[in-house]
Chimera marker file (.cmm) of the C-alpha trace (Angstrom):
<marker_set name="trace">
<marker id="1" x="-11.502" y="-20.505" z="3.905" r="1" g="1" b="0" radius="0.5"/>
<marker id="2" x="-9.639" y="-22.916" z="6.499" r="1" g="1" b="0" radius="0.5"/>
<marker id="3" x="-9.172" y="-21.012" z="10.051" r="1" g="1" b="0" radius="0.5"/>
<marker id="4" x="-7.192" y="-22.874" z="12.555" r="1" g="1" b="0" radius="0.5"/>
<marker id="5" x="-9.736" y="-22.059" z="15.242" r="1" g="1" b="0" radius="0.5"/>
<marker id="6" x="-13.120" y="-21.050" z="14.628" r="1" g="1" b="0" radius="0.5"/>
<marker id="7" x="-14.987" y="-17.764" z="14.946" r="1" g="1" b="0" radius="0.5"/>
<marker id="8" x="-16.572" y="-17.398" z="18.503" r="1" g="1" b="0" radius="0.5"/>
<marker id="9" x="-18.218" y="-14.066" z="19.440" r="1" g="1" b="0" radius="0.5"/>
<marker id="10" x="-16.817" y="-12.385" z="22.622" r="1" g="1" b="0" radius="0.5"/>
<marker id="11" x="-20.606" y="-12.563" z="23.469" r="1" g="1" b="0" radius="0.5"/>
<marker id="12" x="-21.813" y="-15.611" z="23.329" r="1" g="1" b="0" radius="0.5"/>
<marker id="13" x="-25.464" y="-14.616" z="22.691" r="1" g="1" b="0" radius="0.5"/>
<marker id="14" x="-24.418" y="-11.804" z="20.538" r="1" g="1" b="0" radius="0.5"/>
<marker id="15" x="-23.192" y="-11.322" z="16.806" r="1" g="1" b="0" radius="0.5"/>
<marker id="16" x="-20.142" y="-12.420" z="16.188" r="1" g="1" b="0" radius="0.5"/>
<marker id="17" x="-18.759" y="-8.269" z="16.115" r="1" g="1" b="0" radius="0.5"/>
<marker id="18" x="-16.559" y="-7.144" z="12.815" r="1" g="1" b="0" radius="0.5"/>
<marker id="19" x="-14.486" y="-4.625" z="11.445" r="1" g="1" b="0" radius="0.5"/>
<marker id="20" x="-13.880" y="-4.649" z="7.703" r="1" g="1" b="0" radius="0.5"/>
<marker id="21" x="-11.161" y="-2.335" z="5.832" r="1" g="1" b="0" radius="0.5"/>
<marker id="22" x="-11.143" y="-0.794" z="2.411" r="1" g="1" b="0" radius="0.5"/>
<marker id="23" x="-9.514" y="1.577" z="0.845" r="1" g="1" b="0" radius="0.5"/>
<marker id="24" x="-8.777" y="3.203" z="-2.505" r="1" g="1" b="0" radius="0.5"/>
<marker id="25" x="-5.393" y="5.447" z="-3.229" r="1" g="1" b="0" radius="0.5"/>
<marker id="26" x="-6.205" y="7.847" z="-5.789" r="1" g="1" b="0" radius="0.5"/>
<marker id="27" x="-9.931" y="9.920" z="-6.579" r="1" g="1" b="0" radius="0.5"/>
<marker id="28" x="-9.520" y="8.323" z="-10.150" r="1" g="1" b="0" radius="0.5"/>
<marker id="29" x="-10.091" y="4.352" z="-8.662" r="1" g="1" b="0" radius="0.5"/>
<marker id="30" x="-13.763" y="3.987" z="-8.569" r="1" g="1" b="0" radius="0.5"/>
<marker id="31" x="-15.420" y="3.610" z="-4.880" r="1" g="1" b="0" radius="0.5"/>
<marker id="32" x="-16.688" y="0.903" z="-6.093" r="1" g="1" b="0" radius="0.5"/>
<marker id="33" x="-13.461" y="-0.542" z="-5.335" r="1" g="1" b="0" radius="0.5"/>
<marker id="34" x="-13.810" y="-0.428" z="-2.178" r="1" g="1" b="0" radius="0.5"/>
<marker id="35" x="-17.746" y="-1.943" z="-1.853" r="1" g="1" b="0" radius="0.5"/>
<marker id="36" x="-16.125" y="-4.932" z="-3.791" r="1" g="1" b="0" radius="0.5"/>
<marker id="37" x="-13.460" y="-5.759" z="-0.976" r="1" g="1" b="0" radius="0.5"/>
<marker id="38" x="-15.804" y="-5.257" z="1.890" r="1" g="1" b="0" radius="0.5"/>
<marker id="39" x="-18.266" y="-7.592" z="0.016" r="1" g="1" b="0" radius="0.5"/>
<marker id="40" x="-15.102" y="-9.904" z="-0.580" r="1" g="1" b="0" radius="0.5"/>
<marker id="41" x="-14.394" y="-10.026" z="3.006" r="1" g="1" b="0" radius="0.5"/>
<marker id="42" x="-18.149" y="-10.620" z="3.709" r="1" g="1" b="0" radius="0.5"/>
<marker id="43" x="-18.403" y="-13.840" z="1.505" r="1" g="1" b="0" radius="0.5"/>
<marker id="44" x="-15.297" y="-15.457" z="2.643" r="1" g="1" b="0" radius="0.5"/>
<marker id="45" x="-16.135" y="-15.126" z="6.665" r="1" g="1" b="0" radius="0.5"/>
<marker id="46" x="-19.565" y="-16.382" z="5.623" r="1" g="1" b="0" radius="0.5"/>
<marker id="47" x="-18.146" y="-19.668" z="4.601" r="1" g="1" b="0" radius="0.5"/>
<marker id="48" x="-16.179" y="-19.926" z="7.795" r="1" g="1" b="0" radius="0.5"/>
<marker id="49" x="-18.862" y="-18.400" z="10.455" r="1" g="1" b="0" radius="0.5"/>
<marker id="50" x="-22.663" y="-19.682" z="10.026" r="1" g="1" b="0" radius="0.5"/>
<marker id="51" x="-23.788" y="-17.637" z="12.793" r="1" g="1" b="0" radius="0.5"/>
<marker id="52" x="-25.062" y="-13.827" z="12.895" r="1" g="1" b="0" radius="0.5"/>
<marker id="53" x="-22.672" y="-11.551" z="12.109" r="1" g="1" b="0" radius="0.5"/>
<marker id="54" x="-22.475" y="-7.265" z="12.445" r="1" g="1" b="0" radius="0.5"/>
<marker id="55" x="-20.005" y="-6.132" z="10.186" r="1" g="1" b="0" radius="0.5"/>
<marker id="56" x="-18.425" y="-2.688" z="10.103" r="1" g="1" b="0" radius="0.5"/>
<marker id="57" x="-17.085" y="-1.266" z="6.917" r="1" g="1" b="0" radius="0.5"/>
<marker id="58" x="-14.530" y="1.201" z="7.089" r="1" g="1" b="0" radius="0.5"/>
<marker id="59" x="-13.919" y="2.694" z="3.381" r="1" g="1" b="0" radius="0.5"/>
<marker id="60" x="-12.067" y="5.627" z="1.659" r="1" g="1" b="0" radius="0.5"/>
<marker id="61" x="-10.130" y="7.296" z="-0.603" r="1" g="1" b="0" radius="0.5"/>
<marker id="62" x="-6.358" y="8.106" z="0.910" r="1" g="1" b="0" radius="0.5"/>
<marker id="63" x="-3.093" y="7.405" z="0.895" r="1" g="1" b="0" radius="0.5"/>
<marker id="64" x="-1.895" y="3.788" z="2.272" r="1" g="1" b="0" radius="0.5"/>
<marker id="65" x="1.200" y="5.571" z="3.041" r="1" g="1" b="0" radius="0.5"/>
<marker id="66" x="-0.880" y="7.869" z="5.968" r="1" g="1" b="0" radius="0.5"/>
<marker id="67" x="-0.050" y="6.709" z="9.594" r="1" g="1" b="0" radius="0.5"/>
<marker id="68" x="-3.229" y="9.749" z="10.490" r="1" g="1" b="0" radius="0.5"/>
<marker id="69" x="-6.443" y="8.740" z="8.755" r="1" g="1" b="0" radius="0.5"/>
<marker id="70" x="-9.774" y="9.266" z="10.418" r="1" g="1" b="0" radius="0.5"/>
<marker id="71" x="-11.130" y="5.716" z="9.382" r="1" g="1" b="0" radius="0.5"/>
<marker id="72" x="-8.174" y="3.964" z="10.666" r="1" g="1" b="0" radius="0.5"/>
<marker id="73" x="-8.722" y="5.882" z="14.371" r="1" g="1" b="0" radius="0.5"/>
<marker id="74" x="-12.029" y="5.154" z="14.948" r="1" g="1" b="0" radius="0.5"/>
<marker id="75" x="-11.099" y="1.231" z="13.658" r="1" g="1" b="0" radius="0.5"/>
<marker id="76" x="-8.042" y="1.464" z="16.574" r="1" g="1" b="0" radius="0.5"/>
<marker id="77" x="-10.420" y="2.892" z="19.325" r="1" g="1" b="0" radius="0.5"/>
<marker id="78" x="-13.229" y="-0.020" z="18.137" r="1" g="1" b="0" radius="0.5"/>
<marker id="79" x="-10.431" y="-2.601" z="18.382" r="1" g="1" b="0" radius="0.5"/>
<marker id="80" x="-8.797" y="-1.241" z="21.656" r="1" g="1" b="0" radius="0.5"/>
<marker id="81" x="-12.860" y="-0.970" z="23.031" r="1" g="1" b="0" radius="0.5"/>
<marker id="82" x="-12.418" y="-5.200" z="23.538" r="1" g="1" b="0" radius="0.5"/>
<marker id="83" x="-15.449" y="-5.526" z="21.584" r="1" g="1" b="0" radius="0.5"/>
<marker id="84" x="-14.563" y="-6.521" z="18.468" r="1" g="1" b="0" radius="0.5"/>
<marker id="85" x="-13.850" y="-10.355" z="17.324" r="1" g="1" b="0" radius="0.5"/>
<marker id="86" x="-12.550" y="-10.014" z="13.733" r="1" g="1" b="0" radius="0.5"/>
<marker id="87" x="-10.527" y="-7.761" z="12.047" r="1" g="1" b="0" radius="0.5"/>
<marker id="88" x="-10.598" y="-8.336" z="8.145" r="1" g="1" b="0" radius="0.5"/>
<marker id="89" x="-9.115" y="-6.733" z="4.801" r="1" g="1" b="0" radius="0.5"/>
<marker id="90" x="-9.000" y="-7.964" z="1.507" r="1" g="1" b="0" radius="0.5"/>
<marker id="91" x="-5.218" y="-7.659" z="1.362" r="1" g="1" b="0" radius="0.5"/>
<marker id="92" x="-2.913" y="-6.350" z="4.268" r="1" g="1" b="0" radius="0.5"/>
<marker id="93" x="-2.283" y="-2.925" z="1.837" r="1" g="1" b="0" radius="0.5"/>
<marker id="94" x="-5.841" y="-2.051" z="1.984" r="1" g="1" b="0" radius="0.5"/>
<marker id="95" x="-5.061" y="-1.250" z="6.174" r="1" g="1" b="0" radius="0.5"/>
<marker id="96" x="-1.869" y="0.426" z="5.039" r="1" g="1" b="0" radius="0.5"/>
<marker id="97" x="0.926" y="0.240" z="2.807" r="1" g="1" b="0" radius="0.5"/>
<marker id="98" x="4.190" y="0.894" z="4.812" r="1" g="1" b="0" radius="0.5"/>
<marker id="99" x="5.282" y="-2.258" z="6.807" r="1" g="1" b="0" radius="0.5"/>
<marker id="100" x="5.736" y="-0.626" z="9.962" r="1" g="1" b="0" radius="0.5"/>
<marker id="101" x="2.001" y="0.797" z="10.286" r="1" g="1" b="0" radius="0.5"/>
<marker id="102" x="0.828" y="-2.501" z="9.225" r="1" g="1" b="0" radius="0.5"/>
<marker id="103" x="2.899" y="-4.721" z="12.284" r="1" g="1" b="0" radius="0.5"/>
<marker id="104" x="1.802" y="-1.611" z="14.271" r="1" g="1" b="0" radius="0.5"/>
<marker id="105" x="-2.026" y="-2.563" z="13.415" r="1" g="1" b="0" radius="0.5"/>
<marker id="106" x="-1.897" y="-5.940" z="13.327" r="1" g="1" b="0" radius="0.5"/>
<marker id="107" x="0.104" y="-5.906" z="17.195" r="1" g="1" b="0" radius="0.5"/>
<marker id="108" x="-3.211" y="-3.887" z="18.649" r="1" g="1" b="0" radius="0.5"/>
<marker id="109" x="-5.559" y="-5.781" z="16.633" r="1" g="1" b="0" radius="0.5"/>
<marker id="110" x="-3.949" y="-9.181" z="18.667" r="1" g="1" b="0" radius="0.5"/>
<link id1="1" id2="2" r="1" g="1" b="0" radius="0.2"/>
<link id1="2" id2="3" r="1" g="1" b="0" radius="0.2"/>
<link id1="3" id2="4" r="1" g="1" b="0" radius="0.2"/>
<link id1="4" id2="5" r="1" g="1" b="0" radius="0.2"/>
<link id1="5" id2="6" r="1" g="1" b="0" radius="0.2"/>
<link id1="6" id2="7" r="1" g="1" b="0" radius="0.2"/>
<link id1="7" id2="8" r="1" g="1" b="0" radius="0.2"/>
<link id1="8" id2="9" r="1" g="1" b="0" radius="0.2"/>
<link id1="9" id2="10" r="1" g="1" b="0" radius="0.2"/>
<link id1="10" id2="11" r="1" g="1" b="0" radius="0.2"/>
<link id1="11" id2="12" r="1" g="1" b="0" radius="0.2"/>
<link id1="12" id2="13" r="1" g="1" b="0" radius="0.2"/>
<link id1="13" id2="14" r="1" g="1" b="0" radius="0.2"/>
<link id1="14" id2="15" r="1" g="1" b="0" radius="0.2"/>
<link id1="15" id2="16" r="1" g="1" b="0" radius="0.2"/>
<link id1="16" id2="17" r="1" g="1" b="0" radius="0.2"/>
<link id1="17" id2="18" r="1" g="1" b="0" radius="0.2"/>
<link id1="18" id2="19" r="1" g="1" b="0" radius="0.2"/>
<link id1="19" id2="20" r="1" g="1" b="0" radius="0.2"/>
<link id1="20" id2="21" r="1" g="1" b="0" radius="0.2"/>
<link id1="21" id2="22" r="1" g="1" b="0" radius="0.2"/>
<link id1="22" id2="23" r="1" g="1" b="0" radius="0.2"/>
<link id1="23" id2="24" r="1" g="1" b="0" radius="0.2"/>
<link id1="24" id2="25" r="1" g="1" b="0" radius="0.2"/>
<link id1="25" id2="26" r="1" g="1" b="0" radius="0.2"/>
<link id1="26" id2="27" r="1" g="1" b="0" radius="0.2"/>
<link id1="27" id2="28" r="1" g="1" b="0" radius="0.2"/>
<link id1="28" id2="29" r="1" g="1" b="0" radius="0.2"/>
<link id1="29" id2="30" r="1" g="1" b="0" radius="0.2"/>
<link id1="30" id2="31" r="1" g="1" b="0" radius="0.2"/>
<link id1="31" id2="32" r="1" g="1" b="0" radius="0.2"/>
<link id1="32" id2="33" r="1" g="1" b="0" radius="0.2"/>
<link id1="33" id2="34" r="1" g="1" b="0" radius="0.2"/>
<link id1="34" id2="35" r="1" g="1" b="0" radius="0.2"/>
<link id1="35" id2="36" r="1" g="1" b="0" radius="0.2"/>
<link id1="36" id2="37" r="1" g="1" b="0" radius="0.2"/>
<link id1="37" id2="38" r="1" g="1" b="0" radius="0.2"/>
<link id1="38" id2="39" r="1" g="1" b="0" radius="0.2"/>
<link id1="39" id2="40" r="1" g="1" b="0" radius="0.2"/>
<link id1="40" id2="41" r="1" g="1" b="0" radius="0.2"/>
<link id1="41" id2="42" r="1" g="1" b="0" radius="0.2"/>
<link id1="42" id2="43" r="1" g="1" b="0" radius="0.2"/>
<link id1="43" id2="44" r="1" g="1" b="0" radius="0.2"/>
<link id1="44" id2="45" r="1" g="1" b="0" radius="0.2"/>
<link id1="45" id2="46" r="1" g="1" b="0" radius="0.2"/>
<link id1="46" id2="47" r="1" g="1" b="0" radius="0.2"/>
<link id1="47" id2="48" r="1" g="1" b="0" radius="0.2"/>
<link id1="48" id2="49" r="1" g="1" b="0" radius="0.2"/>
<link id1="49" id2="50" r="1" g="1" b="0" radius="0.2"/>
<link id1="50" id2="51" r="1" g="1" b="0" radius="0.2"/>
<link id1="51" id2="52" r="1" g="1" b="0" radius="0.2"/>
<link id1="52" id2="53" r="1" g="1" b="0" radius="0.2"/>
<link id1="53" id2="54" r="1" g="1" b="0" radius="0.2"/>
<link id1="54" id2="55" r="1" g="1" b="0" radius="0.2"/>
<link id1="55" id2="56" r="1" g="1" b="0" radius="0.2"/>
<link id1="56" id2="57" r="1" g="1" b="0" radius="0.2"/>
<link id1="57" id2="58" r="1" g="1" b="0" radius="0.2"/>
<link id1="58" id2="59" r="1" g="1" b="0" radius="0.2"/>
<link id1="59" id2="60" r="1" g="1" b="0" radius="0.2"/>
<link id1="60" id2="61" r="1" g="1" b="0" radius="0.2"/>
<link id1="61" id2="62" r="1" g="1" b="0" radius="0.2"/>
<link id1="62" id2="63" r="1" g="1" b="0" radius="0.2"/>
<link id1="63" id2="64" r="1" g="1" b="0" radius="0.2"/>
<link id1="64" id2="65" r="1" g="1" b="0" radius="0.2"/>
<link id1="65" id2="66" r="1" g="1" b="0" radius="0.2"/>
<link id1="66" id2="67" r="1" g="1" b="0" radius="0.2"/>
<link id1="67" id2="68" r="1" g="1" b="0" radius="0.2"/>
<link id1="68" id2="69" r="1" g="1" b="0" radius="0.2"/>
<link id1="69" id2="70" r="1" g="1" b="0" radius="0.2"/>
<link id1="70" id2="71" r="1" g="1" b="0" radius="0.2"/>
<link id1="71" id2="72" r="1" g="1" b="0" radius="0.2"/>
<link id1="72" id2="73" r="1" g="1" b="0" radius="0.2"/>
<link id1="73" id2="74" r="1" g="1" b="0" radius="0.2"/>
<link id1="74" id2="75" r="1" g="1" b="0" radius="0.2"/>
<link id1="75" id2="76" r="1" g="1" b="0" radius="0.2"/>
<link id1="76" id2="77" r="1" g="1" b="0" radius="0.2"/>
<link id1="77" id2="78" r="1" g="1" b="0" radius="0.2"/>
<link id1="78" id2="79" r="1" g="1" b="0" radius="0.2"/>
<link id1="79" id2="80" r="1" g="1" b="0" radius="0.2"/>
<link id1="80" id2="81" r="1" g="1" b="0" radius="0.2"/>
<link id1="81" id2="82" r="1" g="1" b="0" radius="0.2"/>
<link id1="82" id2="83" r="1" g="1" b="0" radius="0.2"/>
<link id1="83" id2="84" r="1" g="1" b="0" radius="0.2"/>
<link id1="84" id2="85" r="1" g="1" b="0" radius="0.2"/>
<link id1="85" id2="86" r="1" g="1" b="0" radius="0.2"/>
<link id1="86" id2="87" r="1" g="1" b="0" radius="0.2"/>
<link id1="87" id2="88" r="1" g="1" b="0" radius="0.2"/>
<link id1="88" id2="89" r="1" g="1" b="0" radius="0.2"/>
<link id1="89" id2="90" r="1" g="1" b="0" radius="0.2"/>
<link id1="90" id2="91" r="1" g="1" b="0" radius="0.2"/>
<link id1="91" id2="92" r="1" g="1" b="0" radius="0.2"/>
<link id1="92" id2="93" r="1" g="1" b="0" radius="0.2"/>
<link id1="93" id2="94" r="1" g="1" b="0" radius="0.2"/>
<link id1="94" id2="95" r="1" g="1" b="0" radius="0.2"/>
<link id1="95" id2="96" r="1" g="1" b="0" radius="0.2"/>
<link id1="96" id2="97" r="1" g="1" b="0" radius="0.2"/>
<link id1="97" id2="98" r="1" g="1" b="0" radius="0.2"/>
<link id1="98" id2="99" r="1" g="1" b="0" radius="0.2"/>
<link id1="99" id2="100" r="1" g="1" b="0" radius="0.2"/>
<link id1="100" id2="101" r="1" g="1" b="0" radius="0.2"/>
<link id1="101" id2="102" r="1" g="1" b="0" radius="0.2"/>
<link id1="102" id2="103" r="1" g="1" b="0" radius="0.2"/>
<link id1="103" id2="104" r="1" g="1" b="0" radius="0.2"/>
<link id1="104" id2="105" r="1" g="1" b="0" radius="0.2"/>
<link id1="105" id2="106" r="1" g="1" b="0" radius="0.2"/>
<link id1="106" id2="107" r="1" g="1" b="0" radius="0.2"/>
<link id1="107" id2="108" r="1" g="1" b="0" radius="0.2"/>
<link id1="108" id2="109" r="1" g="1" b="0" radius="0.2"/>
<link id1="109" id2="110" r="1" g="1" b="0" radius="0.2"/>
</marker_set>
């Protein structure tokens, strides 16, 4: 993974501070699903980011098409708290699927 500037925690004597989104649409895609993309996310910042990291997983079975999910709100107030460095899904449609809620998260998250 090439980043363009490299991962600094907000704290610098602290873990570098993470949020990581997953999500499954239907009860008939396995959970699993969603272990496997935090994991994903995981691996690839560990290639970028050699230093201690505290990762957050946010994971569940809804709707990408759902503005109001209770996962996604508590992500928003973490993000909105300052204290968070990264922000990471495995694909842009794991946050949400309709292109407005997805600029809408990506805006607060920068």
């Amino acid at each position: 993974m090439h980043l363009n500037k490299p991962l600094v925690p907000k704290d610098p004597e602290g873990n570098l501070q993470v949020i990581s989104i997953g999500r499954v649409s239907t009860p008939t895609q396995p959970l699993a699903n969603v272990d496997a993309s935090h994991d994903y996310v995981v691996r690839l910042l560990q290639a970028a980011y050699s230093g201690k990291m505290s990762v957050k997983r946010f994971g569940e079975c809804a709707s990408g098409m759902l503005a109001e999910r209770a996962t996604i709100q508590e992500a928003l107030e973490l993000i909105e708290s300052g204290l968070v460095d990264v922000v990471a899904a495995e694909d842009l449609s794991r946050i949400y699927r309709n292109p407005q809620f997805q600029f809408a998260f990506v805006h607060t998250c920068v």
